[in-house]
C-alpha positions in Angstrom: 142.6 30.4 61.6 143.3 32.6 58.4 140.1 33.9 57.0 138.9 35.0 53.2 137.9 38.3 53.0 135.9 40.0 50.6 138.7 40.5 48.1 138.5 36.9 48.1 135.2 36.1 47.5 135.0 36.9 44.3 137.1 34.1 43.7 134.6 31.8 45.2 131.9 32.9 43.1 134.2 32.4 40.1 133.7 28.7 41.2 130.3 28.3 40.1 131.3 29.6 36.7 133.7 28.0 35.2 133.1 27.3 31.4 132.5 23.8 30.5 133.2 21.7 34.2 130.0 20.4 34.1 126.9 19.9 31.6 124.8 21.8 33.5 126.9 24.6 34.0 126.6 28.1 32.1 128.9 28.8 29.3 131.1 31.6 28.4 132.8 32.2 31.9 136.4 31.6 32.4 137.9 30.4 35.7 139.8 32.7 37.9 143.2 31.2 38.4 143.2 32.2 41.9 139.9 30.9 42.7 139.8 27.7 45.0 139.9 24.2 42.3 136.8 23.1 41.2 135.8 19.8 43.0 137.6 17.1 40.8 135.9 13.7 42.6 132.6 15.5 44.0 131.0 13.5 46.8 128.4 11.6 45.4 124.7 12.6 45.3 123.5 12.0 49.5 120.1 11.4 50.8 118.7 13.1 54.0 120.0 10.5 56.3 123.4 11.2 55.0 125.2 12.5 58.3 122.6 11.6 60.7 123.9 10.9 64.4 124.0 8.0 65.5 122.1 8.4 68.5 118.4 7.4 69.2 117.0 10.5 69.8 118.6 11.3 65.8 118.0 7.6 64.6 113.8 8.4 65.4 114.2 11.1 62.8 113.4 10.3 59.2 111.5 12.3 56.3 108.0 12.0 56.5 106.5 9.7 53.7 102.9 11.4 53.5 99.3 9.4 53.6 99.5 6.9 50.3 96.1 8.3 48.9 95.0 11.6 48.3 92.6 13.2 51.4 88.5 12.9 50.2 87.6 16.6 50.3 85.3 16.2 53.4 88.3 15.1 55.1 90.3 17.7 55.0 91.5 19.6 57.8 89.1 22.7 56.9 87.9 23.1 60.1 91.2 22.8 61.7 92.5 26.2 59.6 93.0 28.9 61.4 93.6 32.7 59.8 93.1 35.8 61.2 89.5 37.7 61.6 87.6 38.4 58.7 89.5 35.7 56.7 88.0 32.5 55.4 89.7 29.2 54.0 87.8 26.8 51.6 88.6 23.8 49.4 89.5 25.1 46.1 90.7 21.6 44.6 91.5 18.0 46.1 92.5 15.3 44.9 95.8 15.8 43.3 98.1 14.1 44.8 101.6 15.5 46.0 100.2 19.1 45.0 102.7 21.9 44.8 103.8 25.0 42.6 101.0 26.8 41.6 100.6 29.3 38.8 97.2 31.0 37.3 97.1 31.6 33.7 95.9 34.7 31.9 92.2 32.8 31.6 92.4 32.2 35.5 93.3 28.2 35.2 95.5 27.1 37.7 98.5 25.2 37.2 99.6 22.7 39.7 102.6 20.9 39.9 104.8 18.6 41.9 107.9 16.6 42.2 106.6 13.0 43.5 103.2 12.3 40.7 105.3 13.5 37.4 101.9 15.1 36.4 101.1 18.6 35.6 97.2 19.3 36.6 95.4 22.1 35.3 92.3 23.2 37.4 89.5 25.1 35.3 86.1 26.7 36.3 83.0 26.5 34.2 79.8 27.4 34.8 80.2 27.6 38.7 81.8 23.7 38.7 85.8 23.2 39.4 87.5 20.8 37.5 91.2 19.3 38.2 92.5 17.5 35.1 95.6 15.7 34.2 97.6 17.8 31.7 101.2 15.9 31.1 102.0 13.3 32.9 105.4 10.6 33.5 107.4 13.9 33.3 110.1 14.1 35.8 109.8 15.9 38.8 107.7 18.7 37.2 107.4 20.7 40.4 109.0 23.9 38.3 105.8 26.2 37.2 105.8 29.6 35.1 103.0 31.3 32.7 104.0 34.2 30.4 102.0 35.7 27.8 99.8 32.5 27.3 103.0 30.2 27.6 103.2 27.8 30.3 106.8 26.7 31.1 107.6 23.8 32.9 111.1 22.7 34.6 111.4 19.1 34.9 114.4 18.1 37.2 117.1 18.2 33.9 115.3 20.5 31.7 112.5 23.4 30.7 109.9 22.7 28.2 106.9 25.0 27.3 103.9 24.8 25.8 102.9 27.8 23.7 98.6 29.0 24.2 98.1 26.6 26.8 94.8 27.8 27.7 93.1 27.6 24.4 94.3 23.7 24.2 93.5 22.4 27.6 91.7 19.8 26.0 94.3 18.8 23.5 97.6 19.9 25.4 100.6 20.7 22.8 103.4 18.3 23.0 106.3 19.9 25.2 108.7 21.7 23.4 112.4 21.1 24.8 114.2 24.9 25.8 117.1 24.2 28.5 118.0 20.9 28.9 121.7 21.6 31.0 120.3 21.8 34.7 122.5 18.7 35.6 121.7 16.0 37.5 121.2 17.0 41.3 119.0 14.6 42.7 118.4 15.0 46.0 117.0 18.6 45.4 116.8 18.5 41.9 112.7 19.8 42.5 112.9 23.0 40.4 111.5 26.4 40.8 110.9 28.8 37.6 109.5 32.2 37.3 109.5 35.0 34.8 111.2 38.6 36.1 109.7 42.4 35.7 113.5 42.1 33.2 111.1 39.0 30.7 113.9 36.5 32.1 112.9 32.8 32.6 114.5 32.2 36.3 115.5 28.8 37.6 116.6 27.0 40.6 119.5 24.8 40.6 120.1 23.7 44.1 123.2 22.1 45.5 122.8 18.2 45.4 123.3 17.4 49.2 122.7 18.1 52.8 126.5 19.3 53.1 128.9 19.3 50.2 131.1 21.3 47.9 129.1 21.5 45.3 130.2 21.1 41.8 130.3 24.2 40.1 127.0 25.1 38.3 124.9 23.9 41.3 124.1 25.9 44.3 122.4 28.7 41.9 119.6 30.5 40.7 120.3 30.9 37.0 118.6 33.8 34.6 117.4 33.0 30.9 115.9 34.5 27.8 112.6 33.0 27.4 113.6 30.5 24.4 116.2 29.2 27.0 119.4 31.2 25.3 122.2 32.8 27.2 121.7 31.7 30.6 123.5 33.1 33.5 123.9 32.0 37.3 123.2 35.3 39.1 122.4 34.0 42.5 125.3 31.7 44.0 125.9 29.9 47.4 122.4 28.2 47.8 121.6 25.2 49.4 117.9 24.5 48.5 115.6 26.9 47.0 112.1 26.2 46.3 110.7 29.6 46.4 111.5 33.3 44.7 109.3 36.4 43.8 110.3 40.1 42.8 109.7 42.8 45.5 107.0 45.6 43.4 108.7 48.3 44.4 111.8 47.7 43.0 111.8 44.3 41.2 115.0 42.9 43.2 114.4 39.0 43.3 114.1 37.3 46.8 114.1 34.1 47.8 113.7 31.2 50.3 116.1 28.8 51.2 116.5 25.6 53.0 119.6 25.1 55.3 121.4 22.1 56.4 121.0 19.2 58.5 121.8 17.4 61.4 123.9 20.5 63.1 120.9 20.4 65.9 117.4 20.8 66.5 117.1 24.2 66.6 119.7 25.0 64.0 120.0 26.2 61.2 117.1 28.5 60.3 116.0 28.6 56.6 116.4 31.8 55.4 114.8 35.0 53.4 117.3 36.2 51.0 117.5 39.3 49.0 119.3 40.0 45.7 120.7 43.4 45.5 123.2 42.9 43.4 122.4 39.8 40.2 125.6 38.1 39.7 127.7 39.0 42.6 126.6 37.7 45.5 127.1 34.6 47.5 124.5 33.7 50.3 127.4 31.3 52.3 126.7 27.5 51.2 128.7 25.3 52.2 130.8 27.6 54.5 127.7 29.6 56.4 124.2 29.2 57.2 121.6 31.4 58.2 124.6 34.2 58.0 126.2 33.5 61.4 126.8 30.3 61.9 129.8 28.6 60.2 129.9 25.0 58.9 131.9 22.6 61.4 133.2 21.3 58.4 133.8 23.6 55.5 133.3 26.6 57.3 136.9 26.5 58.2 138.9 29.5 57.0 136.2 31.5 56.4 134.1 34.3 58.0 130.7 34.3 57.6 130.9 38.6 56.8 132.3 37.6 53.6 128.8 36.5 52.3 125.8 37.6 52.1 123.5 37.0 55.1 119.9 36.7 54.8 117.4 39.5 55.6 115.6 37.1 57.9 115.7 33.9 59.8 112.7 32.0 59.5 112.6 29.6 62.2 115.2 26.0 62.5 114.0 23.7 60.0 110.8 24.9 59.1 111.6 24.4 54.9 110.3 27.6 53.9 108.9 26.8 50.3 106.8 28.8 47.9 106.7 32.4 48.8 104.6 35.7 46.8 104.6 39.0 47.4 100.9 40.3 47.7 100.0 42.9 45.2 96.4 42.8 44.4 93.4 44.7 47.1 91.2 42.1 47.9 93.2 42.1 51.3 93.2 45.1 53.9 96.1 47.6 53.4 98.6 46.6 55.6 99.4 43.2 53.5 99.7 45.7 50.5 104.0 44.8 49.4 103.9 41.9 51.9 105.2 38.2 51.3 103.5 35.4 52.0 105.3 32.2 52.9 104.6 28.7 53.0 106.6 26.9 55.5 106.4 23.0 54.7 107.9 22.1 58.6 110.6 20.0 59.5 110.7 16.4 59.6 113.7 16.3 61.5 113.0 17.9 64.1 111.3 16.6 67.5 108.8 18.9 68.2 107.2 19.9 64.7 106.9 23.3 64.5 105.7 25.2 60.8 103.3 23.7 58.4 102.0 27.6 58.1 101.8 30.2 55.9 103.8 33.4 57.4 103.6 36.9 56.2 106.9 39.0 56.3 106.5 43.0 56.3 109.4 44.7 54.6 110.2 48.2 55.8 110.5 51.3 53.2 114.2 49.7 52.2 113.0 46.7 51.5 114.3 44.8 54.4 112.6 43.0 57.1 110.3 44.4 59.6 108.7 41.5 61.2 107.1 38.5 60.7 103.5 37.0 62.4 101.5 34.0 61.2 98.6 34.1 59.2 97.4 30.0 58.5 97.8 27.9 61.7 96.5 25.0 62.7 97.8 21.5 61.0 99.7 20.4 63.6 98.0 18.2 65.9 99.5 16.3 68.6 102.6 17.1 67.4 101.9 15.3 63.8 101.0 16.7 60.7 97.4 16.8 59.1 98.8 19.1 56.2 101.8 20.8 54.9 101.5 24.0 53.1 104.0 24.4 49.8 103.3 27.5 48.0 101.3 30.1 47.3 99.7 32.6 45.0 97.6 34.8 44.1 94.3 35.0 42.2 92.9 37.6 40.0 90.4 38.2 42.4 93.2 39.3 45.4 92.4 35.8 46.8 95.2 33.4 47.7 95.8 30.0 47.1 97.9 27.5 48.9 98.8 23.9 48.0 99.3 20.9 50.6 100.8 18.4 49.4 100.3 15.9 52.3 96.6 16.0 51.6 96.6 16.8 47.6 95.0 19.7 47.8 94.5 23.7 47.5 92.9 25.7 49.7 91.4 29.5 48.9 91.9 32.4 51.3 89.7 35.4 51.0 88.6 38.1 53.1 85.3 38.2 53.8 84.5 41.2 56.3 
């Protein structure tokens, strides 16, 4: 088997920027003549049971479609939370259905959104009652969240709007005003994720459209902006699905979570942990290697999963980790000071369910992975779930939110002892 070394990678990455081979696709770049053709007939956009086995044990596996009505909020699985001593979980919001990213403005309103509703909530406080209301709504697939310097930005699944003061209008929400609109048109995983860097880049997810494919080039990428949505750049290539990225504190490199294929086996391929070291030049594998070890049966052929970049940590075979935040505020003891907090959603094609937590990953002095222990348990039951964590963040109180889509909801974390 002849195998592409690293001289050849960068040819690879050249892929993903070629000028002008698809809408969504960067401009400016020029392809390397040595670089493998750019996908001319591109398989078409699959679903999740593309690929599936057809066996029974495989055939009983299908996503999970989750309750049809949002959970009351004396029904939710409070009780069944656990998190480590001196910790306590409360409703902070129910009843918004399919809840997901969420961001906290400058004011302290939290911004919830989602890829299933089309709505963008805001959740306010005032005089000791919580509120969840309806901001924008029939948008589609808003699950894409960022606030900057009293801006909300929103990535729908073809474009970034933003509405400018957001928090002095919440009554009277600005019409959307149009920045990026060349994301493409990846369906299946076209949910977006957006934050703003320590650099005052608008960041974006643009995840490959399939289970397994060659994806056209321009998807498959995290892509950097200016904030009015001008000169935009891939600098993360070779992803399948990402719906989670922070920036490490101590030195503002960007990591990220992503979701690896399916239907290799039950207990592979792990999502991953990734780590950018290098904005531009690296390629973390898809389609050729997942999880850094493990080649593709089918495109992993004349390659050598060295040649990419391998993640910093598995985090378990199917789990979907999701929305993940590095801790930085004190309202937690010391030793979660620089950690990251990840929401695993759990598989849904996987037997035994495994997941539907929130994780916390210690990074050593280098930035790299130390370890990894849970931190909110407890919704799986009898080997079903009863929620499904999504993302996370932090309040300006050091508290820390996390959304559950299967119920609607957001739950608070604090420490209490």
């Amino acid at each position: 088997m002849s195998v592409i070394r690293p001289a050849h990678l960068g040819m690879l990455i050249a892929v993903g920027a070629s000028a002008a081979m698809l809408a969504g696709s960067p401009a400016g770049a020029q392809q390397d003549p040595k670089a493998p053709p750019a996908v001319e007939n591109p398989p078409p956009a699959e679903g999740p049971l593309m690929g599936r086995p057809e066996t029974p044990g495989a055939q009983a596996l299908a996503p999970l479609a989750p309750p049809p009505l949002v959970t009351p909020a004396d029904k939710l699985p409070i009780d069944k939370i656990k998190v480590p001593d001196g910790f306590k979980v409360e409703v902070f919001a129910s009843g918004i259905k399919n809840a997901r990213t969420l961001r906290v403005g400058d004011e302290g309103t939290v911004f919830v959104g989602n890829w299933q509703a089309n709505k963008v909530w805001a959740i306010t406080e005032k005089d000791g009652k919580r509120e969840a209301k309806v901001l924008y709504e029939d948008l589609d697939w808003p699950n894409g969240l960022a606030f900057h310097n009293g801006t909300l930005y929103i990535a729908e699944h073809k474009k970034i709007s933003k509405a400018e003061n957001i928090e002095a209008n919440l009554d009277n929400p600005p019409k959307l005003v149009t920045i990026y609109d060349k994301l493409g048109n990846p369906r299946p995983h076209g949910w977006r994720f957006l934050g703003v860097g320590p650099d005052e880049k608008l960041y974006v997810s643009n995840s490959s459209p399939c289970n397994i494919c060659m994806p056209e080039p321009g998807f498959g990428e995290i892509r950097r902006m200016n904030l009015d949505g001008s000169g935009a750049e891939a600098i993360v290539r070779g992803v399948r699905n990402t719906v989670g990225f922070d920036w490490n504190p101590a030195n503002n490199q960007l990591y990220f979570t992503d979701n690896n294929r399916d239907w290799l086996s039950e207990d592979l391929p792990n999502g991953e942990l990734n780590r950018v070291t290098e904005p531009g030049k690296q390629h973390f594998g898809f389609p050729f290697c997942h999880q850094g070890d493990l080649a593709d049966p089918e495109f992993g052929w004349g390659y050598d999963c060295k040649d990419f970049t391998p993640p910093i940590a598995k985090l378990g075979p199917h789990v979907a980790p999701l929305g993940m935040r590095f801790y930085t505020s004190d309202m937690f003891p010391e030793k979660y000071d620089g950690a990251i907090f990840i929401a695993r959603h759990g598989p849904w094609n996987r037997t035994k369910k495994i997941a539907a937590d929130v994780v916390v990953v210690q990074l050593n002095d280098e930035g790299n992975f130390e370890s990894m222990e849970p931190f909110l348990t407890g919704l799986i039951e009898n080997n079903k779930y009863i929620g499904r964590p999504v993302d996370v963040t932090v309040m300006h109180d050091g508290s820390l939110l996390v959304s559950d889509d299967w119920n609607g909801a957001v739950y608070r974390v604090s420490y209490t002892k």
